[in-house]
SERO-4910 file (N, C-alpha, C, O; in steps of 0.05 Angstrom, whole numbers):
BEGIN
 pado doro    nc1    nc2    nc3   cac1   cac2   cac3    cc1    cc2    cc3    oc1    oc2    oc3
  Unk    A   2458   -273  -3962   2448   -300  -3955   2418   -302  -3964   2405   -322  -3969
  Unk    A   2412   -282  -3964   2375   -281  -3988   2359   -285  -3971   2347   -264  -3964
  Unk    A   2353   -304  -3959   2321   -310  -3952   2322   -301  -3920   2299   -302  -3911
  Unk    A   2338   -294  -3904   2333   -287  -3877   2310   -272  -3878   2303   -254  -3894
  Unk    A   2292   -286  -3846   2271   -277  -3854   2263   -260  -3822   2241   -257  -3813
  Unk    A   2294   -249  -3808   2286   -235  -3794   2308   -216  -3795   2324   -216  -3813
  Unk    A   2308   -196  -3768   2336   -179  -3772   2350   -178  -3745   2346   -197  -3729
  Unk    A   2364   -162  -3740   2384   -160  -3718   2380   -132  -3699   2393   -113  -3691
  Unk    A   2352   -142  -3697   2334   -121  -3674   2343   -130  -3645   2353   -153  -3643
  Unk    A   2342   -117  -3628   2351   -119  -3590   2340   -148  -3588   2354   -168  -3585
  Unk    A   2315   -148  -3591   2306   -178  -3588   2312   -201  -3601   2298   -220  -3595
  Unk    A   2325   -202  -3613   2346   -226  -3643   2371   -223  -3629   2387   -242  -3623
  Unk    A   2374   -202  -3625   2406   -199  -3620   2405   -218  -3589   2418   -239  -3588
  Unk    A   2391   -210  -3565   2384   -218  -3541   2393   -254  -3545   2413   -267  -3537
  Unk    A   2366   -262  -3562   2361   -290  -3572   2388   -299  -3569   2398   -310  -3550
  Unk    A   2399   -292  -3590   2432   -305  -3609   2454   -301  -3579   2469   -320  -3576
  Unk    A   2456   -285  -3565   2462   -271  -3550   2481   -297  -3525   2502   -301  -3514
  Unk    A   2453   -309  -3527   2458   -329  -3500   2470   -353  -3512   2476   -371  -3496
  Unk    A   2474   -357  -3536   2476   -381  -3543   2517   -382  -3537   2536   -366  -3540
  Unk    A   2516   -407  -3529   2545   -412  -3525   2553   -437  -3542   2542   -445  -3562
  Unk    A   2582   -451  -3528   2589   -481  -3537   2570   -507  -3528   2559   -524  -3540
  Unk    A   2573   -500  -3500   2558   -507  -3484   2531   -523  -3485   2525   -546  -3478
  Unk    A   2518   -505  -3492   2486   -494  -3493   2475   -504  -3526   2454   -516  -3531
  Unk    A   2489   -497  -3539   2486   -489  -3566   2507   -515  -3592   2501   -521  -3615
  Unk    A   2526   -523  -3577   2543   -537  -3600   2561   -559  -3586   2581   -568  -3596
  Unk    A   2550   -569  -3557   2570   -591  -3546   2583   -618  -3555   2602   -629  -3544
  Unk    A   2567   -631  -3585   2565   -644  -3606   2588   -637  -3609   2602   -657  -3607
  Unk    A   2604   -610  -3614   2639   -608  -3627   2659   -605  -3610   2683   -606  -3617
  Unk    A   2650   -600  -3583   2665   -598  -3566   2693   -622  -3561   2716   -615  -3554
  Unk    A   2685   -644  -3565   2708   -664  -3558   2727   -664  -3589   2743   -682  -3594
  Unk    A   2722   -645  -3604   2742   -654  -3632   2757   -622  -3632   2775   -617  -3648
  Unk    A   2744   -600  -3610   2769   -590  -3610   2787   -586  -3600   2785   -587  -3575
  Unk    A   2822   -577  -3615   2840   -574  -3612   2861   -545  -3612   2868   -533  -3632
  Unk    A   2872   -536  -3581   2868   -520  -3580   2895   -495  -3598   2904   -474  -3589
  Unk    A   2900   -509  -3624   2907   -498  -3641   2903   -494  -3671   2919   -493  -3691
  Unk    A   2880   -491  -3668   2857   -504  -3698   2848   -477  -3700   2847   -459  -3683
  Unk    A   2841   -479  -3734   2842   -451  -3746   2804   -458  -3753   2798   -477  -3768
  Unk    A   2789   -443  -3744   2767   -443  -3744   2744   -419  -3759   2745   -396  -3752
  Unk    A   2725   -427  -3777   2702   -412  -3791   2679   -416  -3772   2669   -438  -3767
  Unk    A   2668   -385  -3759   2634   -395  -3754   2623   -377  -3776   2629   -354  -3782
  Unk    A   2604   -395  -3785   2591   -376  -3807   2557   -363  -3794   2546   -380  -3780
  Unk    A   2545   -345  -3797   2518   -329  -3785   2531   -332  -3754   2527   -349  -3737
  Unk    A   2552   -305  -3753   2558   -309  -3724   2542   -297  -3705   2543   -305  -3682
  Unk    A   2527   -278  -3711   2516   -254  -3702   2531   -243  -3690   2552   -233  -3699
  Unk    A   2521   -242  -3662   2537   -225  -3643   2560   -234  -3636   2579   -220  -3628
  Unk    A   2561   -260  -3637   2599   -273  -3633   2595   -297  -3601   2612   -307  -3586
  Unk    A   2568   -299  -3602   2573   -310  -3566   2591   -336  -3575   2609   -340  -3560
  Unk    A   2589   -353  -3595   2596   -372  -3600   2629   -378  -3607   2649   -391  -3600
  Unk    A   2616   -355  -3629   2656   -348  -3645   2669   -341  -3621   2693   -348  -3622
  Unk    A   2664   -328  -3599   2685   -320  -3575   2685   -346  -3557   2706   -351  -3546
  Unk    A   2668   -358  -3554   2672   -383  -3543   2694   -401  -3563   2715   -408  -3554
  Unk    A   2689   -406  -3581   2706   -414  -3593   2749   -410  -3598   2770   -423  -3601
  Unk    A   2738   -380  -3597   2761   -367  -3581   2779   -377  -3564   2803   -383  -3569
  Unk    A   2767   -378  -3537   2780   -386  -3508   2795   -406  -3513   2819   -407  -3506
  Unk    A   2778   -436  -3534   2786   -456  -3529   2802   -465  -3552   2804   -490  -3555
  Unk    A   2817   -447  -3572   2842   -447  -3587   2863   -429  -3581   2875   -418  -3600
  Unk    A   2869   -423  -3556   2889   -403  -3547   2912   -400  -3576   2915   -379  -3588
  Unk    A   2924   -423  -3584   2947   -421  -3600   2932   -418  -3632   2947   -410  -3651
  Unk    A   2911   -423  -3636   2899   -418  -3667   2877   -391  -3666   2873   -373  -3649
  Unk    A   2864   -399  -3691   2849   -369  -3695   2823   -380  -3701   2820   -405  -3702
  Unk    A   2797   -360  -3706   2775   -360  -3715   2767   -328  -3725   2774   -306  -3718
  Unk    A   2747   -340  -3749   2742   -325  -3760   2714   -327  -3763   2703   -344  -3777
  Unk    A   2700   -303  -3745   2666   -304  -3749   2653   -287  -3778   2658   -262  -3779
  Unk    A   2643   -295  -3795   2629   -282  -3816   2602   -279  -3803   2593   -290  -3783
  Unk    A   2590   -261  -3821   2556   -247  -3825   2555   -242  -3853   2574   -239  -3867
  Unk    A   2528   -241  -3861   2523   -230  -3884   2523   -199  -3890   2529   -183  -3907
  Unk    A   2511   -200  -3860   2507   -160  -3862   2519   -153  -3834   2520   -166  -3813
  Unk    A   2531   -126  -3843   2552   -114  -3821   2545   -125  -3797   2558   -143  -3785
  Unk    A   2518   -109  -3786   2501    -96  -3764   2513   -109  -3733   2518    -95  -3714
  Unk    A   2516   -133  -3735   2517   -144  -3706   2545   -149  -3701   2553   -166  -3685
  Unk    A   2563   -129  -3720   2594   -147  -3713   2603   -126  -3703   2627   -126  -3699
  Unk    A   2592   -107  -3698   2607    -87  -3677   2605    -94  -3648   2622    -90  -3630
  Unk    A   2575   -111  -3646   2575   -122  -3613   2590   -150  -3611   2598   -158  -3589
  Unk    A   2593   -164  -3633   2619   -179  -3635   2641   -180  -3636   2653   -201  -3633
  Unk    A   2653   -154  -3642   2685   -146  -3634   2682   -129  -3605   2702   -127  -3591
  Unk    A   2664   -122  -3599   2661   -114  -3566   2655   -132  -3551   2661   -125  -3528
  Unk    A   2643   -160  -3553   2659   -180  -3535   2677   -190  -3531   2684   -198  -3509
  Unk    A   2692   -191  -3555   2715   -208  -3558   2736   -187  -3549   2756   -196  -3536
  Unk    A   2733   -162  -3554   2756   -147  -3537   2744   -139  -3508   2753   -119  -3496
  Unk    A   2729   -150  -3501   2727   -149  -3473   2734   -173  -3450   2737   -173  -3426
  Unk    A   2733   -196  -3478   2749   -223  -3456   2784   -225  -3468   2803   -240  -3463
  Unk    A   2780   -202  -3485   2816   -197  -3481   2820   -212  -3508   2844   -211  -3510
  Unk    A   2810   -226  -3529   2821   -249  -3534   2829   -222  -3567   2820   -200  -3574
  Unk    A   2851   -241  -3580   2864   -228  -3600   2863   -250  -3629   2861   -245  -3652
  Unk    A   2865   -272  -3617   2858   -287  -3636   2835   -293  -3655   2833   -314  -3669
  Unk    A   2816   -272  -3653   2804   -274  -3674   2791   -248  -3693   2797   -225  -3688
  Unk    A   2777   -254  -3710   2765   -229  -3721   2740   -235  -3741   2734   -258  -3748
  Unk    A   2727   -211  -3750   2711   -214  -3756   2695   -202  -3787   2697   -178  -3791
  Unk    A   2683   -216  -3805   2680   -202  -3825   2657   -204  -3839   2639   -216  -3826
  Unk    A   2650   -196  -3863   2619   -201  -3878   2626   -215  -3897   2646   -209  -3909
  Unk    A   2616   -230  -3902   2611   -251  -3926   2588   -275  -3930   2575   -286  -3912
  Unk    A   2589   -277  -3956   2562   -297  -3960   2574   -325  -3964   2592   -332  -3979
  Unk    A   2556   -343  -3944   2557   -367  -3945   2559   -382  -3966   2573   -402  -3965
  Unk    A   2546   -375  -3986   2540   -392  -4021   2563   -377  -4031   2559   -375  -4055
  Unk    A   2587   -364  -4024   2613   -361  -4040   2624   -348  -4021   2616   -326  -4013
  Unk    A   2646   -362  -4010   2661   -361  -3984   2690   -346  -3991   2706   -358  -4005
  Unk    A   2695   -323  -3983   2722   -302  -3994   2747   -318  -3982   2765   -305  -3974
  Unk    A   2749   -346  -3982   2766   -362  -3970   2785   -384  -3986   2775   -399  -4002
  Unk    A   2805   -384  -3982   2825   -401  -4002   2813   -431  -3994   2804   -432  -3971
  Unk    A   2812   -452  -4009   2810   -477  -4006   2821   -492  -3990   2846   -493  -3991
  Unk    A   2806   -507  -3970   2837   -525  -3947   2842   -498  -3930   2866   -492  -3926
  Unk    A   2821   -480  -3919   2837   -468  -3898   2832   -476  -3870   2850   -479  -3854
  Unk    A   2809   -478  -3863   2804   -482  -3826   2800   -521  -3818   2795   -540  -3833
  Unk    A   2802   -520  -3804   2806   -544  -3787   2774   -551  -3777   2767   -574  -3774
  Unk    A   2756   -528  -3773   2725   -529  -3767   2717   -509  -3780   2724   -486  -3776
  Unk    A   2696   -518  -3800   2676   -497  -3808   2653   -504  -3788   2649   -527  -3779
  Unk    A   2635   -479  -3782   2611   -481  -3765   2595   -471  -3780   2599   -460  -3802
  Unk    A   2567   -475  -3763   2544   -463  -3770   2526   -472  -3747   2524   -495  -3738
  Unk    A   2508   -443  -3735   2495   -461  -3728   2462   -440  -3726   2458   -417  -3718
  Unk    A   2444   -460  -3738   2413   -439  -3745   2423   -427  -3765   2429   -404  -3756
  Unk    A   2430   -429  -3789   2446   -425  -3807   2426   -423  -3830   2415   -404  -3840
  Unk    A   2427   -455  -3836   2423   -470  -3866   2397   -462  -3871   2390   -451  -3891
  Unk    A   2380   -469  -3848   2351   -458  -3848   2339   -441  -3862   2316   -446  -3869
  Unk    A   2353   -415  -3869   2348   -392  -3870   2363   -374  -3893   2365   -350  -3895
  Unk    A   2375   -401  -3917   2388   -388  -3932   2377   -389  -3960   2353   -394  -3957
  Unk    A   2384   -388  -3989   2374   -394  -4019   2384   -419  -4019   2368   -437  -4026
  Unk    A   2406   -425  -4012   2418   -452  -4029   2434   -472  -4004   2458   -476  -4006
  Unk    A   2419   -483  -3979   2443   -498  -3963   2462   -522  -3979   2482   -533  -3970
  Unk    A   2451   -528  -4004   2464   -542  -4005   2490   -540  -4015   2510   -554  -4013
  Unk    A   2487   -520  -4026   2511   -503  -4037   2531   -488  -4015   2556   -488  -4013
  Unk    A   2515   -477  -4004   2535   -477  -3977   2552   -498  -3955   2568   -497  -3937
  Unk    A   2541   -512  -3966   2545   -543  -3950   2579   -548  -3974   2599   -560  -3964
  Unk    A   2579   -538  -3999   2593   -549  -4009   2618   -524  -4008   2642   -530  -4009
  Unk    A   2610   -504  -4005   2626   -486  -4000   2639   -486  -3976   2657   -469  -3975
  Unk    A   2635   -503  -3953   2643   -503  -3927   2664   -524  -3930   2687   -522  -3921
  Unk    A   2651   -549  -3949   2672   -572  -3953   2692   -550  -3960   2708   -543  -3943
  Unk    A   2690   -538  -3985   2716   -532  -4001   2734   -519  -3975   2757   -525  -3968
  Unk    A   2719   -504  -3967   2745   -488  -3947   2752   -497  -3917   2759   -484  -3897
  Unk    A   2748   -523  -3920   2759   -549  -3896   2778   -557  -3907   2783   -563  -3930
  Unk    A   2795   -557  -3878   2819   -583  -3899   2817   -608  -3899   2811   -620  -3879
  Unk    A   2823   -621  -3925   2835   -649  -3928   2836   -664  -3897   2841   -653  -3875
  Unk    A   2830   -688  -3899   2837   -704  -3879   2832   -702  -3854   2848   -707  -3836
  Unk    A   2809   -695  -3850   2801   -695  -3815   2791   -670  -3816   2790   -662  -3793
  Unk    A   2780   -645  -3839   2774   -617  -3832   2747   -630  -3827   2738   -651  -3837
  Unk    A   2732   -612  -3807   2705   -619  -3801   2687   -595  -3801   2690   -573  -3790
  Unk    A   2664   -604  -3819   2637   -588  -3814   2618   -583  -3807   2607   -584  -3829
  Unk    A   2606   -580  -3796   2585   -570  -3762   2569   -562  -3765   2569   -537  -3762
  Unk    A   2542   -574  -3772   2522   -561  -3774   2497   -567  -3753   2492   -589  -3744
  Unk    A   2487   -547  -3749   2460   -559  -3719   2438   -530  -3732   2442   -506  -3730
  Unk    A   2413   -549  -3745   2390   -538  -3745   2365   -549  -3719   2366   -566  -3701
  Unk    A   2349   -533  -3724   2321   -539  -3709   2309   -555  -3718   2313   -558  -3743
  Unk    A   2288   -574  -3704   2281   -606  -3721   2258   -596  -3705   2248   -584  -3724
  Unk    A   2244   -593  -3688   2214   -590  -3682   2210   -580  -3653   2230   -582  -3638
  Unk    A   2187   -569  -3644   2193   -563  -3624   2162   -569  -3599   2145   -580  -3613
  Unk    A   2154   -566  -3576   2133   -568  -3564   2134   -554  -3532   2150   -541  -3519
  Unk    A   2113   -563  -3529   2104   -536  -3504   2079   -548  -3493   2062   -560  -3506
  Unk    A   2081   -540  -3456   2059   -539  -3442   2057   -512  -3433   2075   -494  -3432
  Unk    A   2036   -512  -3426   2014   -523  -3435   1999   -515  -3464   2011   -502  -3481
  Unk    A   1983   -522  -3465   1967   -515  -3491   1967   -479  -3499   1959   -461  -3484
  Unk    A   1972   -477  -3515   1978   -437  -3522   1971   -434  -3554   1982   -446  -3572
  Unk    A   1957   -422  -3555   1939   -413  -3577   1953   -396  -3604   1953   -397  -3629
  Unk    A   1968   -371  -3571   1992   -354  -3579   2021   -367  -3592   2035   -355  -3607
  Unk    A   2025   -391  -3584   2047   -401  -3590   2043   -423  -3614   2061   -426  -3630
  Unk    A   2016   -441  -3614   2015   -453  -3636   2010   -431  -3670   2011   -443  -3692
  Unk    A   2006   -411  -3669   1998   -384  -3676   2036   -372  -3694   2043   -364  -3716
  Unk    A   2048   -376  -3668   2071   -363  -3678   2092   -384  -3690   2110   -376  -3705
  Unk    A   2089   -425  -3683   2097   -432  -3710   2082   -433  -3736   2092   -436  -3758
  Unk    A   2060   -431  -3730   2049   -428  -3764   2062   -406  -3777   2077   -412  -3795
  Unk    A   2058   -375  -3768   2070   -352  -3774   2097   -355  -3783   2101   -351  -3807
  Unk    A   2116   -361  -3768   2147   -367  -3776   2148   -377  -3795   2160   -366  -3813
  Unk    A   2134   -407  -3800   2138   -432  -3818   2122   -419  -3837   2131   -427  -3859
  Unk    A   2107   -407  -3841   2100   -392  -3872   2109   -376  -3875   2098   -369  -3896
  Unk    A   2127   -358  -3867   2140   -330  -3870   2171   -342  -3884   2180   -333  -3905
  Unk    A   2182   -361  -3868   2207   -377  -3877   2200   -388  -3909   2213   -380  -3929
  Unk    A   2181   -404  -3909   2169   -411  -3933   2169   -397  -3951   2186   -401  -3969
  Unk    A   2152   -378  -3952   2154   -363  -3972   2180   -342  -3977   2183   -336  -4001
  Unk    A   2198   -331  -3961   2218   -320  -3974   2244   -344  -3983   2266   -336  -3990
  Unk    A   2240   -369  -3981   2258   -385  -3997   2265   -400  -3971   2279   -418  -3979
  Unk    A   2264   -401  -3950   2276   -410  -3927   2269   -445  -3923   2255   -453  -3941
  Unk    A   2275   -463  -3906   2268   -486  -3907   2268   -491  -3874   2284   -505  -3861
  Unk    A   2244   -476  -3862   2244   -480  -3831   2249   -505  -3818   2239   -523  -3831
  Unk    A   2265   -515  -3793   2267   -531  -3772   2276   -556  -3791   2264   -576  -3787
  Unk    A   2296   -557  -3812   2302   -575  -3823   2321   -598  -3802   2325   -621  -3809
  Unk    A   2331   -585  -3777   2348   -611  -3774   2339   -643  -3777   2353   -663  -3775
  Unk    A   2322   -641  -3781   2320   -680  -3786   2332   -691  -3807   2342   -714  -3807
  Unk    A   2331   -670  -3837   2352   -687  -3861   2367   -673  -3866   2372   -672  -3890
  Unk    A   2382   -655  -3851   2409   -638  -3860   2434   -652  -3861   2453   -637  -3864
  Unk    A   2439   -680  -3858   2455   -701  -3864   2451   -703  -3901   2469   -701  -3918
  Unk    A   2420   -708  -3904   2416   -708  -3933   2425   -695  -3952   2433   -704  -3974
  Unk    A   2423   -661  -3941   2441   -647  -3959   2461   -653  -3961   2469   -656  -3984
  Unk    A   2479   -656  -3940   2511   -663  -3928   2518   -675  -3958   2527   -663  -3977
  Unk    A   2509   -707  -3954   2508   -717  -3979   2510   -703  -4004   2531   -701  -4016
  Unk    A   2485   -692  -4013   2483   -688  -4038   2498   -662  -4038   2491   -645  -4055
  Unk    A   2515   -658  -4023   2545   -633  -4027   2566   -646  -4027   2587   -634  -4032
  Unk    A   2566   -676  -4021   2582   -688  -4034   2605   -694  -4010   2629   -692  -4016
  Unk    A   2597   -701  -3982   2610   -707  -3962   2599   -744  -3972   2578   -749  -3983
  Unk    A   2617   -761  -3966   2611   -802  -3956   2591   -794  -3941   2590   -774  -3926
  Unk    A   2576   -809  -3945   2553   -817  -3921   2562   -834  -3894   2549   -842  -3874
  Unk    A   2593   -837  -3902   2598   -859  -3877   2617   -842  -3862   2631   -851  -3844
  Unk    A   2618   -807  -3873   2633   -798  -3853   2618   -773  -3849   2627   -751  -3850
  Unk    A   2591   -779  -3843   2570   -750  -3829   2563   -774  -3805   2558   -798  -3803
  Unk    A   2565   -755  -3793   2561   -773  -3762   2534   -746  -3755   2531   -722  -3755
  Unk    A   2521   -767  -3752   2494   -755  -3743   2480   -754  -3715   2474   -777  -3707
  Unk    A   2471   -729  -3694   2457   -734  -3671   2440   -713  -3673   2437   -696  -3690
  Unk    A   2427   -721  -3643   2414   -693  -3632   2423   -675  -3609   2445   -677  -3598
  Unk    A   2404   -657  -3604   2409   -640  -3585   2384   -626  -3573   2366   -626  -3589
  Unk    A   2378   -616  -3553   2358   -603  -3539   2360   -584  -3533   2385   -579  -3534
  Unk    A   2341   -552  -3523   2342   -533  -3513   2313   -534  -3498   2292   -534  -3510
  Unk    A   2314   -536  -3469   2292   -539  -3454   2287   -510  -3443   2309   -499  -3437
  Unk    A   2268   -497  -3438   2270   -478  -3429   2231   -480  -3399   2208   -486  -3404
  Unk    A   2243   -472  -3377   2226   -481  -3357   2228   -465  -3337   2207   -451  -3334
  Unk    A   2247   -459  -3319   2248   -443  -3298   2241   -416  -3311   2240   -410  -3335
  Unk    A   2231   -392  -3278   2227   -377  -3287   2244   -349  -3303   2233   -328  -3311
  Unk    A   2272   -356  -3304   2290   -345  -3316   2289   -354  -3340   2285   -336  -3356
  Unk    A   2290   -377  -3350   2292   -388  -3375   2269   -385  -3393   2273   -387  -3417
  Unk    A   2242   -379  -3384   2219   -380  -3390   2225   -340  -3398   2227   -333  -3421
  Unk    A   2225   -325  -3381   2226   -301  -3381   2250   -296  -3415   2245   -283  -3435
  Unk    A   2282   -316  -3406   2296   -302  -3426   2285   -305  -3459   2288   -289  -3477
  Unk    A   2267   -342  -3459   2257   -342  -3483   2236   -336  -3495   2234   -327  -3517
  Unk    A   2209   -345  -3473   2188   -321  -3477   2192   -294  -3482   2178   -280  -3496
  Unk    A   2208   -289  -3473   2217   -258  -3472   2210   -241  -3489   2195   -222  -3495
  Unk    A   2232   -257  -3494   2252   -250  -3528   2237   -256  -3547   2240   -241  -3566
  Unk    A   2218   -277  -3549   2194   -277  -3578   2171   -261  -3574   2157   -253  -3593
  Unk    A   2167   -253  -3539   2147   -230  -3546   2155   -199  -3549   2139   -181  -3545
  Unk    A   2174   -198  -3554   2188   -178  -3557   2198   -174  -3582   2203   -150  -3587
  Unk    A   2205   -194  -3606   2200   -201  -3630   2178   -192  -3641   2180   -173  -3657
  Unk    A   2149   -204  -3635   2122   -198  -3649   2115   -176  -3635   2094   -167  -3643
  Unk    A   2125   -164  -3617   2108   -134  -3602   2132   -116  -3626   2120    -96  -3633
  Unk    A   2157   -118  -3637   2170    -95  -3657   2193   -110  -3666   2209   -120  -3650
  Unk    A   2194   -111  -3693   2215   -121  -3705   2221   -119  -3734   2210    -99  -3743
  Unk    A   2234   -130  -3752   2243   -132  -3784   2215   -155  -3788   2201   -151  -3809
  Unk    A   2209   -171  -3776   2201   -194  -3780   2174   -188  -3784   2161   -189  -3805
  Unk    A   2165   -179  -3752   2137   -161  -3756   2132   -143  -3782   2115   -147  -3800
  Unk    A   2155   -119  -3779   2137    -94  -3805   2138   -120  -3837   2117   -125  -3849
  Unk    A   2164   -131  -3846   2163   -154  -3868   2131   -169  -3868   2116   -166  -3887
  Unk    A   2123   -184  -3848   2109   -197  -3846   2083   -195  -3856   2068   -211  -3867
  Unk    A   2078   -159  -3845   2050   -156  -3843   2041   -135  -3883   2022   -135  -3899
  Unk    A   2073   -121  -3881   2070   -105  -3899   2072   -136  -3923   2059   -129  -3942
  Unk    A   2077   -149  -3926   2085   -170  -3956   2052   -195  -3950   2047   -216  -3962
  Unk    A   2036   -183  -3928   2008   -205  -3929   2017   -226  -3914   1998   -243  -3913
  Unk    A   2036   -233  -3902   2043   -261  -3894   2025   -262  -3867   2019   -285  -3861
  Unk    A   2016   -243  -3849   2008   -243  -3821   1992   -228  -3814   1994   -207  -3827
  Unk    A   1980   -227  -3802   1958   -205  -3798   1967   -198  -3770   1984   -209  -3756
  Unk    A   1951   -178  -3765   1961   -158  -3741   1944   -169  -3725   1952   -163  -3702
  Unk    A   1922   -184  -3723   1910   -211  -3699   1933   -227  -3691   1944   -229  -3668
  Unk    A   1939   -237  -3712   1945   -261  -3710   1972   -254  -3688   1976   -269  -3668
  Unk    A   1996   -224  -3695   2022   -221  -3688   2009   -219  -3657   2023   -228  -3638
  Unk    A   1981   -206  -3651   1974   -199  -3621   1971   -213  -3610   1974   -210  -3585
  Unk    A   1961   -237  -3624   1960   -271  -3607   1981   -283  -3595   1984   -296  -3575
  Unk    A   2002   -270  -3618   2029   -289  -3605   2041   -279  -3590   2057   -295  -3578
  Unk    A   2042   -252  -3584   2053   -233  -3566   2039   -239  -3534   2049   -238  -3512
  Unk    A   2010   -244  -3542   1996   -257  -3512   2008   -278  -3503   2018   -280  -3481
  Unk    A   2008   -299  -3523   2016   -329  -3518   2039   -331  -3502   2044   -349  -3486
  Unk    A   2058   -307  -3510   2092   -318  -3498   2084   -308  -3485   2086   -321  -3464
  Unk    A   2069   -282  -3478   2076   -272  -3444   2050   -290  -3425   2046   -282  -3402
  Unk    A   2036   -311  -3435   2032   -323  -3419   2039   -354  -3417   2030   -374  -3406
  Unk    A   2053   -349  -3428   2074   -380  -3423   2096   -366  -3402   2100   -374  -3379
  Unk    A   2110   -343  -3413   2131   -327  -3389   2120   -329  -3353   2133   -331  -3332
  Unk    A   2095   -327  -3358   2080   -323  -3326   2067   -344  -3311   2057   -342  -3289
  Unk    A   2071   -370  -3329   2049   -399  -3328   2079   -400  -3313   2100   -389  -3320
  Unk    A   2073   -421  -3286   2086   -425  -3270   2102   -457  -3275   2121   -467  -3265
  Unk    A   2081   -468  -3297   2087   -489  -3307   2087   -501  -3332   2081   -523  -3342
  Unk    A   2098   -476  -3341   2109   -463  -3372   2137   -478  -3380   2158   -469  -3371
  Unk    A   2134   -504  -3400   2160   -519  -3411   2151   -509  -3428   2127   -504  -3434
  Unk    A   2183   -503  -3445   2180   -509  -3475   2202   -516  -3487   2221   -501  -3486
  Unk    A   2205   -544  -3501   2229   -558  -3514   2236   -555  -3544   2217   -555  -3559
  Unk    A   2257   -554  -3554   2264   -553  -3582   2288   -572  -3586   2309   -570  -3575
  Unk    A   2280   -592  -3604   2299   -608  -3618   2318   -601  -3642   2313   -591  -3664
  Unk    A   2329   -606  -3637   2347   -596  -3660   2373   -627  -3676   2381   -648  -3666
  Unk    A   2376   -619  -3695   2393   -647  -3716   2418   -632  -3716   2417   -608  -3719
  Unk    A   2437   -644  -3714   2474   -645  -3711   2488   -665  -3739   2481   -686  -3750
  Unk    A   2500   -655  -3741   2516   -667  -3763   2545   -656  -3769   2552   -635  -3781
  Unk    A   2563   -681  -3754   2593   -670  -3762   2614   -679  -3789   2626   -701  -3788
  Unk    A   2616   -663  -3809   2612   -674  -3837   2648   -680  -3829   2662   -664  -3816
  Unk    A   2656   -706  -3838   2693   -711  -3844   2702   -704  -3869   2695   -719  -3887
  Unk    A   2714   -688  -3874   2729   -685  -3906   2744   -698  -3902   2761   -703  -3919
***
């Protein structure tokens, strides 16, 4: 997938970890059916692809990755909620090891962001939807904000958003990922377009996402990439490592992220 611009360290894994249907993709929730043959593509650890699971008892899913690493804790969830219907494999998004017209839902989600070519993947997802009602699912990040004022945190989107930048990436695109849709060659009158939120505020929620990004910039793929290729300086990673753990302890510590939805109709 080329341009990922982090890796599948405790703290990434944590992140991806929590994300559900729920939480993460309720936008597809009313179109499925619980015998539909299903693609998530960047599954990581599988919280999603096994959610997906539950709710096709009579069909299947199939979670891809680019790289092995996190699909061993993805077949250890999924055989721990018992489920048989699905499995899991490596492959790249920009050429999909999949016959034409196979699943009923291709997914993605924090995906496109982070690859060489979405738009090409956008068209590779068409191809392996079926005809007539197959649907494609995409939900990026569109922007995000925070109280109170953090130095550490305005610090660590500059950092991201030039680190994404420069290895080919196209950070927090959900606002025109319909656009691509398009120009992969979905009608414009059958991408149905919304939003979605991830608020994070209480002191659990604050702890699991602060957390998890100061625990990112204190050791990671992202960090040693970052600092060793010039993109960050070792101030700047210590700033942001302050910032989240004092947003984690600010008693009145919000922080919201928007994100863009788009359910493509073949």
């Amino acid at each position: 997938m080329g341009t990922y611009s982090t890796d599948h360290s405790s703290s990434v894994i944590q992140t991806h970890s929590w994300r559900t249907l729920t939480n993460s993709a309720a936008y597809i929730l009313p179109y499925i059916r619980p015998d539909m043959k299903i693609l998530d593509i960047g599954c990581g650890p599988g919280s999603i692809t096994v959610d997906f699971a539950g709710r096709v008892p009579q069909g299947h899913v199939t979670g891809v990755e680019y790289t092995p690493e996190p699909l061993d804790q993805a077949r250890t969830l999924a055989a721990s909620q018992g489920l048989s219907n699905i499995d899991f494999q490596v492959a790249d998004i920009h050429s999909l090891p999949f016959e034409d017209n196979a699943f009923d839902i291709v997914h993605v989600h924090q995906v496109l962001q982070h690859i060489a070519d979405p738009v090409q993947a956008l068209r590779e997802m068409k191809r392996v939807a079926k005809p007539n009602g197959g649907i494609v699912a995409a939900r990026e990040s569109a922007s995000s904000t925070w109280y109170p004022e953090n130095e550490g945190i305005t610090a660590w989107l500059e950092v991201t958003s030039r680190v994404a930048k420069a290895k080919g990436g196209n950070p927090h695109p959900g606002r025109y990922i319909h656009v691509w849709a398009e120009e992969a060659g979905f009608d414009r009158e059958r991408v149905k377009r919304s939003a979605g939120s991830w608020c994070f505020s209480s002191p659990q929620e604050r702890e699991y996402w602060g957390g998890s990004m100061e625990g990112r910039f204190r050791s990671s793929g992202f960090t040693k990439m970052a600092t060793e290729e010039g993109l960050a300086t070792t101030e700047e990673l210590e700033k942001i490592v302050k910032g989240w753990r004092q947003f984690v302890e600010d008693e009145r510590g919000w922080f919201g992220l928007l994100h863009g939805e788009i359910l493509c109709f073949k």
